[in-house]
Backbone as XML, in Angstrom:
<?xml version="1.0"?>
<chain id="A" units="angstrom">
  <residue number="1" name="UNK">
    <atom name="N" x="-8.892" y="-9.115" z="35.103"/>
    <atom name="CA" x="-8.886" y="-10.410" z="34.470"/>
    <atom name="C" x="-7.705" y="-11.185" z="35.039"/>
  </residue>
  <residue number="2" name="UNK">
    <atom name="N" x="-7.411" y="-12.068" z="35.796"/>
    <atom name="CA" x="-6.752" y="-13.337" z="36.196"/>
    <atom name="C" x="-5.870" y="-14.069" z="34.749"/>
  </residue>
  <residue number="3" name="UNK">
    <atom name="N" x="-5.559" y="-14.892" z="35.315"/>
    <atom name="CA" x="-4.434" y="-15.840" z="34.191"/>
    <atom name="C" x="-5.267" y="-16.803" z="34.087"/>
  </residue>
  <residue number="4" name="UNK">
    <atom name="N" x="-6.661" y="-17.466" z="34.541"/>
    <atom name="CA" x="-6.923" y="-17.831" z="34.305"/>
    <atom name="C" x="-8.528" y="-18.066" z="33.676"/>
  </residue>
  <residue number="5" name="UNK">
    <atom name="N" x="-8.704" y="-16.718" z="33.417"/>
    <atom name="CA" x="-9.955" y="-16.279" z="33.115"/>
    <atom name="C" x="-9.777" y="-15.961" z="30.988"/>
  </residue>
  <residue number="6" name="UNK">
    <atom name="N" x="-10.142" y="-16.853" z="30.369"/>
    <atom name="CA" x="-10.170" y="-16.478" z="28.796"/>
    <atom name="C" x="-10.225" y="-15.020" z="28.369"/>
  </residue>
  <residue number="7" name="UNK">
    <atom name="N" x="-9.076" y="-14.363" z="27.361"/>
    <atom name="CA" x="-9.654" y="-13.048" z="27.327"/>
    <atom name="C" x="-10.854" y="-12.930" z="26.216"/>
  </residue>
  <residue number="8" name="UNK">
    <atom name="N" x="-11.178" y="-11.883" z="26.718"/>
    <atom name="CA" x="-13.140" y="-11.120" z="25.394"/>
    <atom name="C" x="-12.309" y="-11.136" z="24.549"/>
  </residue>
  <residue number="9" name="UNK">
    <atom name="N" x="-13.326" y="-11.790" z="23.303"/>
    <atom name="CA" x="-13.205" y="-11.627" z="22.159"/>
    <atom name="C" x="-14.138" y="-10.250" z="21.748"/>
  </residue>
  <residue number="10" name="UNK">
    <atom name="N" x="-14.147" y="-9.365" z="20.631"/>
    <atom name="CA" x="-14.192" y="-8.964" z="20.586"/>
    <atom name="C" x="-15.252" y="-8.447" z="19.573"/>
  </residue>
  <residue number="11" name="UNK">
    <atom name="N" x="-16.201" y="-7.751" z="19.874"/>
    <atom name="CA" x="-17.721" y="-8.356" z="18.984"/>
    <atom name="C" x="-17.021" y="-7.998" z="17.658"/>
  </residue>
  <residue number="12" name="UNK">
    <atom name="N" x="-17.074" y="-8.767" z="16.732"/>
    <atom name="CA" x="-16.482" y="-8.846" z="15.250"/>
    <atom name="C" x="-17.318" y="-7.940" z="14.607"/>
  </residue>
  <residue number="13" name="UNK">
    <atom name="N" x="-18.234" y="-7.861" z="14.731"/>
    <atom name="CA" x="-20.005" y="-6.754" z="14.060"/>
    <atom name="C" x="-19.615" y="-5.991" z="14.198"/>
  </residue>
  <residue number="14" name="UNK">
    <atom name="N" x="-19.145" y="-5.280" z="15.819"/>
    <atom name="CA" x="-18.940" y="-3.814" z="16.020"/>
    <atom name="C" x="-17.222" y="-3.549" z="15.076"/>
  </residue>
  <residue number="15" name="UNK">
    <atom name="N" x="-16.331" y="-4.403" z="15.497"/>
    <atom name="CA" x="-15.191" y="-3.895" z="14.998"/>
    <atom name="C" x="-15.334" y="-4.072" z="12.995"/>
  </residue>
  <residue number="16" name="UNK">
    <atom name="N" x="-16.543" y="-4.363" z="12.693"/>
    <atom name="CA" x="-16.231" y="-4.617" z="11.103"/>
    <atom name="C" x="-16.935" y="-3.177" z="10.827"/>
  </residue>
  <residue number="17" name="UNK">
    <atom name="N" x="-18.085" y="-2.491" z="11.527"/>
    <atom name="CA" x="-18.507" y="-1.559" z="11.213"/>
    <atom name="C" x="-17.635" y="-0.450" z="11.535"/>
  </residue>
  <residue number="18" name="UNK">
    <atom name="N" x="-16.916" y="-0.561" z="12.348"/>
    <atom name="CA" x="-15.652" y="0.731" z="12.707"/>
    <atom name="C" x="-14.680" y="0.327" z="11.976"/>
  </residue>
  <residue number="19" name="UNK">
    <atom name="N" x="-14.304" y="-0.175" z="11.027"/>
    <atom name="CA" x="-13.368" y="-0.627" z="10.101"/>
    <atom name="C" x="-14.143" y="0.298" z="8.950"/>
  </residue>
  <residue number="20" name="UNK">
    <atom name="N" x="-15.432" y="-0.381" z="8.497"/>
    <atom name="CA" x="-16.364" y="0.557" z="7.193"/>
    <atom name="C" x="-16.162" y="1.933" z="7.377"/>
  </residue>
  <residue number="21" name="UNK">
    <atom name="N" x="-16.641" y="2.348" z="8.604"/>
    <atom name="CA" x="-17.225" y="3.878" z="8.959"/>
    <atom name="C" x="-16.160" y="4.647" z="9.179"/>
  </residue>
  <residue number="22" name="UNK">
    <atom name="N" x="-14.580" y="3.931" z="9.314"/>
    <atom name="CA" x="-13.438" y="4.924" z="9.347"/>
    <atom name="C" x="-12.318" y="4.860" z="7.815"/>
  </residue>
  <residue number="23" name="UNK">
    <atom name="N" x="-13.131" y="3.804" z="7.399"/>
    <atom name="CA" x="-12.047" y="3.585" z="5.968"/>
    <atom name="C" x="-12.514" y="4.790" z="4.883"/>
  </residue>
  <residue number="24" name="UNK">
    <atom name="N" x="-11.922" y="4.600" z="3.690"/>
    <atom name="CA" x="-12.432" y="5.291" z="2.646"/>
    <atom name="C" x="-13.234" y="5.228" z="1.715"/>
  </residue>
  <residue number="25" name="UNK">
    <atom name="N" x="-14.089" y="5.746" z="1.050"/>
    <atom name="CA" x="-14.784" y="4.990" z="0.287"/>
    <atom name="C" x="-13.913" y="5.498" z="-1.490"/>
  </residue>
  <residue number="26" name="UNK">
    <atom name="N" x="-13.761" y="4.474" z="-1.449"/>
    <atom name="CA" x="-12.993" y="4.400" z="-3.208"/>
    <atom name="C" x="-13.903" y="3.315" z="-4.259"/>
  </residue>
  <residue number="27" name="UNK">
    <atom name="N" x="-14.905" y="3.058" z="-3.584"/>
    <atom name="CA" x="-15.616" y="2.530" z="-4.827"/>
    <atom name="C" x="-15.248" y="2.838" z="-6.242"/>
  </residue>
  <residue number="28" name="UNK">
    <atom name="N" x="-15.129" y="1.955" z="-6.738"/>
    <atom name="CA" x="-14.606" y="2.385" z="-8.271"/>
    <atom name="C" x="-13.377" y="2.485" z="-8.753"/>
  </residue>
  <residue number="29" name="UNK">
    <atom name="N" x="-12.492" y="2.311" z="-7.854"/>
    <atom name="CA" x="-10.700" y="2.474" z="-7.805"/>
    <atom name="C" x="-10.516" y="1.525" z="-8.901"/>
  </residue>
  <residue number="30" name="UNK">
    <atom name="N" x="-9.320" y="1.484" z="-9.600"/>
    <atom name="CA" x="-9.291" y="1.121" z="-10.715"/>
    <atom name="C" x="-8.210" y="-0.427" z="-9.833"/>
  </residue>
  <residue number="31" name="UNK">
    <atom name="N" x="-7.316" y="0.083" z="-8.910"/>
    <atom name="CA" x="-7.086" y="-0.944" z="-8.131"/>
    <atom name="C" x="-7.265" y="-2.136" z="-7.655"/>
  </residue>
  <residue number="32" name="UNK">
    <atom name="N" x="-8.778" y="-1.766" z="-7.055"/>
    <atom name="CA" x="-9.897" y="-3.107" z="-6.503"/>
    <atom name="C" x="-9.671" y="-4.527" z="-7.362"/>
  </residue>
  <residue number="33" name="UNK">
    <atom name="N" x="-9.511" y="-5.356" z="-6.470"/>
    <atom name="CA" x="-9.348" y="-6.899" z="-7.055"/>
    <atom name="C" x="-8.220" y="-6.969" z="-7.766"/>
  </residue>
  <residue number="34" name="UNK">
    <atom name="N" x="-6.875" y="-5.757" z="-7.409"/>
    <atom name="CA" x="-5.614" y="-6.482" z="-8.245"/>
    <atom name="C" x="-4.837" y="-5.604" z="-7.351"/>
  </residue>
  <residue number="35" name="UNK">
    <atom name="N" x="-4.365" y="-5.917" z="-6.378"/>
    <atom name="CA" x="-3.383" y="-5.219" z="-4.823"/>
    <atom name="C" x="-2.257" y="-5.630" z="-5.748"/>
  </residue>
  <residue number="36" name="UNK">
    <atom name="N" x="-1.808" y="-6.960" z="-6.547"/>
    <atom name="CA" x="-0.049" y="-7.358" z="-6.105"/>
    <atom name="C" x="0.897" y="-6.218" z="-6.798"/>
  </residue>
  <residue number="37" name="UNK">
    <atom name="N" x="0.810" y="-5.126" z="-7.718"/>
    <atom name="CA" x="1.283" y="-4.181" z="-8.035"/>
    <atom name="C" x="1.997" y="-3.377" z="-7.135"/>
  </residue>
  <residue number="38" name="UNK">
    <atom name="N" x="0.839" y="-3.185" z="-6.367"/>
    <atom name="CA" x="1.159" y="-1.957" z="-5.330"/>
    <atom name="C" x="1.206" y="-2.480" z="-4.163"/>
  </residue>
  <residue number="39" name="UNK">
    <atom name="N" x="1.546" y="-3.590" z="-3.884"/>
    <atom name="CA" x="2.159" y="-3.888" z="-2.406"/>
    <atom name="C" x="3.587" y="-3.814" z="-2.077"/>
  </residue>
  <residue number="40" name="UNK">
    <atom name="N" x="4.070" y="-3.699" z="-0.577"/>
    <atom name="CA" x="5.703" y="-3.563" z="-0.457"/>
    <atom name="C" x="6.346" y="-5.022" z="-1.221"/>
  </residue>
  <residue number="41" name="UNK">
    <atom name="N" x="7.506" y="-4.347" z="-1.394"/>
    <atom name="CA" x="8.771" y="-5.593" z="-1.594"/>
    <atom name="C" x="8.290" y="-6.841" z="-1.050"/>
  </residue>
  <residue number="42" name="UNK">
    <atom name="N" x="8.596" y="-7.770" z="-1.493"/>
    <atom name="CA" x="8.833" y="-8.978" z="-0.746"/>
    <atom name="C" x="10.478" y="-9.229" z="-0.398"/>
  </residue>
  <residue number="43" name="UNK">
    <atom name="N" x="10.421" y="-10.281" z="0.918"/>
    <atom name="CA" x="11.439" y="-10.539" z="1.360"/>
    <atom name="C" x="12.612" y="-10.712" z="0.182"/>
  </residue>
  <residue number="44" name="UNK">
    <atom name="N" x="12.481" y="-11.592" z="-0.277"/>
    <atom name="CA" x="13.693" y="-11.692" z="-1.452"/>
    <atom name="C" x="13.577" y="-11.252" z="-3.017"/>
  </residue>
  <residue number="45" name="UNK">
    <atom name="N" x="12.464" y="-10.302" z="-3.388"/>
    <atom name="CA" x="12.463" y="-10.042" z="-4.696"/>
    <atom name="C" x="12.982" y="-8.794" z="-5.132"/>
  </residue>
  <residue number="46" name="UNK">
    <atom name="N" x="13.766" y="-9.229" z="-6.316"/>
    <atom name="CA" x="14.845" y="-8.311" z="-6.606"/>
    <atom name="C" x="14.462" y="-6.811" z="-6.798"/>
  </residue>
  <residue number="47" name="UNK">
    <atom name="N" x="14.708" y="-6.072" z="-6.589"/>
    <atom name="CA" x="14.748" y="-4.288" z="-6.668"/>
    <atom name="C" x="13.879" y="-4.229" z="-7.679"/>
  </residue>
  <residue number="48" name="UNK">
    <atom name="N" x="14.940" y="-4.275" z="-8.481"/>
    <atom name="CA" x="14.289" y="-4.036" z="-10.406"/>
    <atom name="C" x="13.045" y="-4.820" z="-10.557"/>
  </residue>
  <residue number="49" name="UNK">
    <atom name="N" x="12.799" y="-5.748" z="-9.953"/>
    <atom name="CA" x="11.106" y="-6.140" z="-10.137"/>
    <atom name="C" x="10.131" y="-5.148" z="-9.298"/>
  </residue>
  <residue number="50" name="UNK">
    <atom name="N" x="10.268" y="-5.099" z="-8.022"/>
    <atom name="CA" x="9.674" y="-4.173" z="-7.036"/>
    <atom name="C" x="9.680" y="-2.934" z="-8.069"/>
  </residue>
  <residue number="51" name="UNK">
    <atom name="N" x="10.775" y="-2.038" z="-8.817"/>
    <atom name="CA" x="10.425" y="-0.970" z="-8.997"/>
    <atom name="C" x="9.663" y="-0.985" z="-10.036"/>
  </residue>
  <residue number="52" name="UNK">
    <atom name="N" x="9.979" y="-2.027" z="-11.108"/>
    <atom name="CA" x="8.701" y="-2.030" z="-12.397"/>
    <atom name="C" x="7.236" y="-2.363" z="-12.062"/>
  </residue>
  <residue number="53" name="UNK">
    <atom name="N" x="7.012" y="-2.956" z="-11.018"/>
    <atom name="CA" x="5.714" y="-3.710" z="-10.190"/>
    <atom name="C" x="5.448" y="-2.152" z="-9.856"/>
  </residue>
  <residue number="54" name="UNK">
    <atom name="N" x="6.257" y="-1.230" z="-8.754"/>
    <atom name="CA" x="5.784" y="0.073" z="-8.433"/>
    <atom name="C" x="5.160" y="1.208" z="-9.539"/>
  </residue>
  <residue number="55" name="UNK">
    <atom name="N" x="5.945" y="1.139" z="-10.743"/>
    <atom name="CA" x="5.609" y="1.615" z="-12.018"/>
    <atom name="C" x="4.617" y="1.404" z="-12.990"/>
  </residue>
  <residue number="56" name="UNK">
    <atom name="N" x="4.260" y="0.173" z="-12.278"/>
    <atom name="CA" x="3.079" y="-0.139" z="-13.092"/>
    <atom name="C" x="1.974" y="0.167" z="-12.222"/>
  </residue>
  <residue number="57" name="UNK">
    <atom name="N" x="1.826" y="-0.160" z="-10.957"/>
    <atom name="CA" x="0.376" y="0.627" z="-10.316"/>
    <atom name="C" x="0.495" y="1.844" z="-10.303"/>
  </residue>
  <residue number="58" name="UNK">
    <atom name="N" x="1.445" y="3.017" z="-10.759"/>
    <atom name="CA" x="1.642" y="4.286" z="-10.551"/>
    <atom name="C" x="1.202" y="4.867" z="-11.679"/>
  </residue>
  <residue number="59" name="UNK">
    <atom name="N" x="0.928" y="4.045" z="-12.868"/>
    <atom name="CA" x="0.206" y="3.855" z="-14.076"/>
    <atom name="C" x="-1.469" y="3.774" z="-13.640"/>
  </residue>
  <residue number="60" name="UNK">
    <atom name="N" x="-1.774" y="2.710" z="-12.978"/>
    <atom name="CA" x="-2.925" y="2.305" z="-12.802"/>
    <atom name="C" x="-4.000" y="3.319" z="-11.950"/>
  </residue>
  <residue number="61" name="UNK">
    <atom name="N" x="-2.654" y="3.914" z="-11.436"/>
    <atom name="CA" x="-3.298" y="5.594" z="-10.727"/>
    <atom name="C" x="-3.695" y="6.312" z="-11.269"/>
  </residue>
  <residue number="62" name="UNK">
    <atom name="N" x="-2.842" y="6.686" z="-12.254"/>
    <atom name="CA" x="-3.085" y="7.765" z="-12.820"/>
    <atom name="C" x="-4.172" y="7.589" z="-14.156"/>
  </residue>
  <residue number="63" name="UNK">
    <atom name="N" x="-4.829" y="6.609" z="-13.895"/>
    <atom name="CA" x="-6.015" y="6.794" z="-14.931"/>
    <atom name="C" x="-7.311" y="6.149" z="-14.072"/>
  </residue>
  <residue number="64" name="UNK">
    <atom name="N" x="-7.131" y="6.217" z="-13.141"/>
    <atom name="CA" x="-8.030" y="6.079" z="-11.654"/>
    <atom name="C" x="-9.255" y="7.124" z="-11.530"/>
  </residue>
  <residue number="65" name="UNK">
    <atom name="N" x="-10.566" y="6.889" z="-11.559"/>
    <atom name="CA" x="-11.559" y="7.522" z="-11.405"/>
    <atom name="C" x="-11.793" y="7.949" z="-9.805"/>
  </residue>
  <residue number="66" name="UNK">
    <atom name="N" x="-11.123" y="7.449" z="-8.885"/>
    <atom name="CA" x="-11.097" y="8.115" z="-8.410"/>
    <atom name="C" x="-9.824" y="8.638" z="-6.816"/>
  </residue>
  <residue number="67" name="UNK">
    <atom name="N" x="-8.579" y="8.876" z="-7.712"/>
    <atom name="CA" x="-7.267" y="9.312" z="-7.502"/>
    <atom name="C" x="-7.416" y="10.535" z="-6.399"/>
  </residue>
  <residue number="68" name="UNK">
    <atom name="N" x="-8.385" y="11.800" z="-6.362"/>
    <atom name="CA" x="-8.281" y="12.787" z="-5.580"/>
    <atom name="C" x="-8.821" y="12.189" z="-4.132"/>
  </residue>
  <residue number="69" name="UNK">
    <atom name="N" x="-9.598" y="11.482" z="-4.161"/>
    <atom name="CA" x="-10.134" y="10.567" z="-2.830"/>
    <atom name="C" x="-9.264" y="9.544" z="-2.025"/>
  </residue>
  <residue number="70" name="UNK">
    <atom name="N" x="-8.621" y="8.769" z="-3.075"/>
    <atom name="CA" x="-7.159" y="7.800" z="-2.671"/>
    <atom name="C" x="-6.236" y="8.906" z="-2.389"/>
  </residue>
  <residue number="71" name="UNK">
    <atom name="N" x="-5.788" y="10.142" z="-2.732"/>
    <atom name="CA" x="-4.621" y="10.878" z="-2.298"/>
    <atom name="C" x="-5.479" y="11.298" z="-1.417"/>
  </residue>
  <residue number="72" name="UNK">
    <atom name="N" x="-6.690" y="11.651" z="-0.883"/>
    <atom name="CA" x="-6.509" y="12.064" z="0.667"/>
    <atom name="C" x="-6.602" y="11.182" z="1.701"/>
  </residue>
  <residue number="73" name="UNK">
    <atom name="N" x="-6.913" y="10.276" z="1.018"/>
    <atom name="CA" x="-6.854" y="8.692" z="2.033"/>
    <atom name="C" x="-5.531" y="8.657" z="2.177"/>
  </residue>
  <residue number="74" name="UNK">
    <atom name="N" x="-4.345" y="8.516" z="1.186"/>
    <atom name="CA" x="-3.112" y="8.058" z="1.242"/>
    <atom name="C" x="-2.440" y="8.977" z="2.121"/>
  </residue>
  <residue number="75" name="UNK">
    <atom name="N" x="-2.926" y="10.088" z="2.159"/>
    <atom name="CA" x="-1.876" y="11.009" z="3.352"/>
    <atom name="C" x="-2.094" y="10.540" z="4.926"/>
  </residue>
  <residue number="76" name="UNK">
    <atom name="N" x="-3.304" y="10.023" z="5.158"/>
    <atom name="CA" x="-3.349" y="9.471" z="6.415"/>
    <atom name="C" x="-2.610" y="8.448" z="6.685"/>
  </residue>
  <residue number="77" name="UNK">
    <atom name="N" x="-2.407" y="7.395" z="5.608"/>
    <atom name="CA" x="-1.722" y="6.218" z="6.347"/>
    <atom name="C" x="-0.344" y="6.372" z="6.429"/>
  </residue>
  <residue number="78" name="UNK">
    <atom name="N" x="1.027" y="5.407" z="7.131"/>
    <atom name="CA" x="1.529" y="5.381" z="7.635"/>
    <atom name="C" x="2.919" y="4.879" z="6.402"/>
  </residue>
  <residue number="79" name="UNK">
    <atom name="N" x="3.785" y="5.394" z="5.604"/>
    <atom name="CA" x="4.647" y="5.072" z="4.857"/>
    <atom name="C" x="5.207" y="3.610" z="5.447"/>
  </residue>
  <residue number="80" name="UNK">
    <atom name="N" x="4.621" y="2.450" z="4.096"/>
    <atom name="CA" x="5.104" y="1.143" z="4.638"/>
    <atom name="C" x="5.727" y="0.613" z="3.626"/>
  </residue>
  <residue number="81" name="UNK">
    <atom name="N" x="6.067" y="1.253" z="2.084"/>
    <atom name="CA" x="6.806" y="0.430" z="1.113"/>
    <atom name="C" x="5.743" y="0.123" z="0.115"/>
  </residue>
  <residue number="82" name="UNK">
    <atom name="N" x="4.377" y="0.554" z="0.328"/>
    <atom name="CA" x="3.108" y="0.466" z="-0.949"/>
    <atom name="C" x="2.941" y="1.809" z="-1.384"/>
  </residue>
  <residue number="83" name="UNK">
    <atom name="N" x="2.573" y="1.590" z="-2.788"/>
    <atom name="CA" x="2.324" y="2.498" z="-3.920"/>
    <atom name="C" x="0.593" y="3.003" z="-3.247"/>
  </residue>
  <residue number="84" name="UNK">
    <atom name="N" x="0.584" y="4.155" z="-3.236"/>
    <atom name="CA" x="-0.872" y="4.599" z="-2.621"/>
    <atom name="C" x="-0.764" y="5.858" z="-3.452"/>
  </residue>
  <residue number="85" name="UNK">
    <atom name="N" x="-1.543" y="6.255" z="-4.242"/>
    <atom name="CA" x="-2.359" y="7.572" z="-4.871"/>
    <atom name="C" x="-1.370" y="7.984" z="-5.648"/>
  </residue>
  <residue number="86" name="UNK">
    <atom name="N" x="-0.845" y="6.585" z="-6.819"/>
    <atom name="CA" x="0.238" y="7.246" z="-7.631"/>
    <atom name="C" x="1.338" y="6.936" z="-6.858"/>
  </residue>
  <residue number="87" name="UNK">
    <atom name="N" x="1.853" y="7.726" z="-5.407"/>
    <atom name="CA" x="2.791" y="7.940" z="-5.481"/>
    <atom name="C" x="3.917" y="6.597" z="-4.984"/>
  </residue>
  <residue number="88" name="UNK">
    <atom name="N" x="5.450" y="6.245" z="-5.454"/>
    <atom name="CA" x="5.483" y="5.655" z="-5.306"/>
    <atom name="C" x="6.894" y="5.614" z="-3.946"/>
  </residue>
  <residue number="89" name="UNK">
    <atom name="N" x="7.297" y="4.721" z="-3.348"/>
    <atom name="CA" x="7.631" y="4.828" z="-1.948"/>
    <atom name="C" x="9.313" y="4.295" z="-2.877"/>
  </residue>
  <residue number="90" name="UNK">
    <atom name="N" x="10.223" y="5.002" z="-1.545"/>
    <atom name="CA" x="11.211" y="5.292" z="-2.084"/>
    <atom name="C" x="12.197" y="3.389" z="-1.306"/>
  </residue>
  <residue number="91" name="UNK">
    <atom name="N" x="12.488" y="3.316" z="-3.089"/>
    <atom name="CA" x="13.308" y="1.767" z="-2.062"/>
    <atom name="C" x="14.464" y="1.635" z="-2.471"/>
  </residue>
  <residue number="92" name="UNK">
    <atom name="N" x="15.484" y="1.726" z="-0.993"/>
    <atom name="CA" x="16.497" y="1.801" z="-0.903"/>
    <atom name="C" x="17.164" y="0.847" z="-1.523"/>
  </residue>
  <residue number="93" name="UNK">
    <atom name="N" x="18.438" y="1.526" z="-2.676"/>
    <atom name="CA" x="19.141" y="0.156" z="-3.412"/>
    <atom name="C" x="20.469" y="0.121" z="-2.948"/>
  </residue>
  <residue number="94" name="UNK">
    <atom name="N" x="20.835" y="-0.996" z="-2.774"/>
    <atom name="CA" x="22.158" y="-1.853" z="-1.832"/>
    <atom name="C" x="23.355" y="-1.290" z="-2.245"/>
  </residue>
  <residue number="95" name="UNK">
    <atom name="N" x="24.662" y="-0.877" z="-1.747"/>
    <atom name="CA" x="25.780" y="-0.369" z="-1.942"/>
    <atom name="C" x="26.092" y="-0.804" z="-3.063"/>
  </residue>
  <residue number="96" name="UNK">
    <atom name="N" x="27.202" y="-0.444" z="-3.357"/>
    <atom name="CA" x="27.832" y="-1.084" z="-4.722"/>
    <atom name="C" x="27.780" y="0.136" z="-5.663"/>
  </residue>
  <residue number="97" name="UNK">
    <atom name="N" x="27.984" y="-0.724" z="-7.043"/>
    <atom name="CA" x="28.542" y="0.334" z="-7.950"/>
    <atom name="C" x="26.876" y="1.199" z="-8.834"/>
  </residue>
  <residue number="98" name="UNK">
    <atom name="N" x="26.755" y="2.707" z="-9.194"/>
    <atom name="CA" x="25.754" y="3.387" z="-9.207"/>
    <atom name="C" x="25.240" y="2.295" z="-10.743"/>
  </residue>
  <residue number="99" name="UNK">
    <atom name="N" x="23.689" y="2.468" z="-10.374"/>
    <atom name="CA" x="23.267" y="2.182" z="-11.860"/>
    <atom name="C" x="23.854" y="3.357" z="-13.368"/>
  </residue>
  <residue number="100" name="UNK">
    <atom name="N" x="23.744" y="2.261" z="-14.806"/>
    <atom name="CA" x="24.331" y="3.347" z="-15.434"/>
    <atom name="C" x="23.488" y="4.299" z="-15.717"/>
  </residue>
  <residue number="101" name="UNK">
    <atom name="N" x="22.196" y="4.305" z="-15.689"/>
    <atom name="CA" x="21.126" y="5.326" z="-15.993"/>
    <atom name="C" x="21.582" y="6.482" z="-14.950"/>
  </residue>
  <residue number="102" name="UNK">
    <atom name="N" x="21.739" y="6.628" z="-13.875"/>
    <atom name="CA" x="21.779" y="7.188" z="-12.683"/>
    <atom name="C" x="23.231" y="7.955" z="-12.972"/>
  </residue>
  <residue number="103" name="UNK">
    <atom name="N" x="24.409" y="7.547" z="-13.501"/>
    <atom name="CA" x="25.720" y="7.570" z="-13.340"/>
    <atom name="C" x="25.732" y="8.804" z="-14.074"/>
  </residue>
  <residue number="104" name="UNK">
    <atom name="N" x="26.929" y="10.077" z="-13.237"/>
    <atom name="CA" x="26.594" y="11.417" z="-13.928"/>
    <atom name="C" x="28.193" y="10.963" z="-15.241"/>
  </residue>
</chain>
């Protein structure tokens, strides 16, 4: 292909069916139609929200019809800061002085 030759797009049909045929099927996840729980941090939102947001889909897991299918899905993907099969991803809190819950 040249610099001036457009690159292939890419038949969208084939790549939506290799998207279906390699994903999981979780039909029924108690999840479906409500992600903002269990997504990573956002750029500027404070810890203590992220971890109650994490605590609450880790809730939503665990009464999940179908949790043993999402935990073998969840071991394949790639640790990015989302709550997947319950478990919840570890987020690093900023120097300073220890929380008092934490404090021996």
């Amino acid at each position: 292909m040249t610099a001036t030759q457009p690159r292939p797009e890419p038949d969208v049909v084939e790549l939506l069916a290799r998207i279906l045929r390699d994903g999981a099927d979780l039909a029924g996840a108690e999840c479906i139609g409500n992600p903002d729980p269990f997504d990573p941090p956002g750029p500027v939102e404070p810890l203590d929200d992220v971890e109650y947001r994490h605590r609450a889909a880790a809730a939503i897991c665990a009464r999940c019809p179908v949790l043993d299918r999402c935990t073998d899905w969840a071991q394949s993907q790639p640790a990015d800061g989302m709550v997947r099969a319950g478990h919840l991803p570890i987020t690093p809190r900023p120097p300073g002085r220890p929380r008092k819950d934490t404090a021996a």
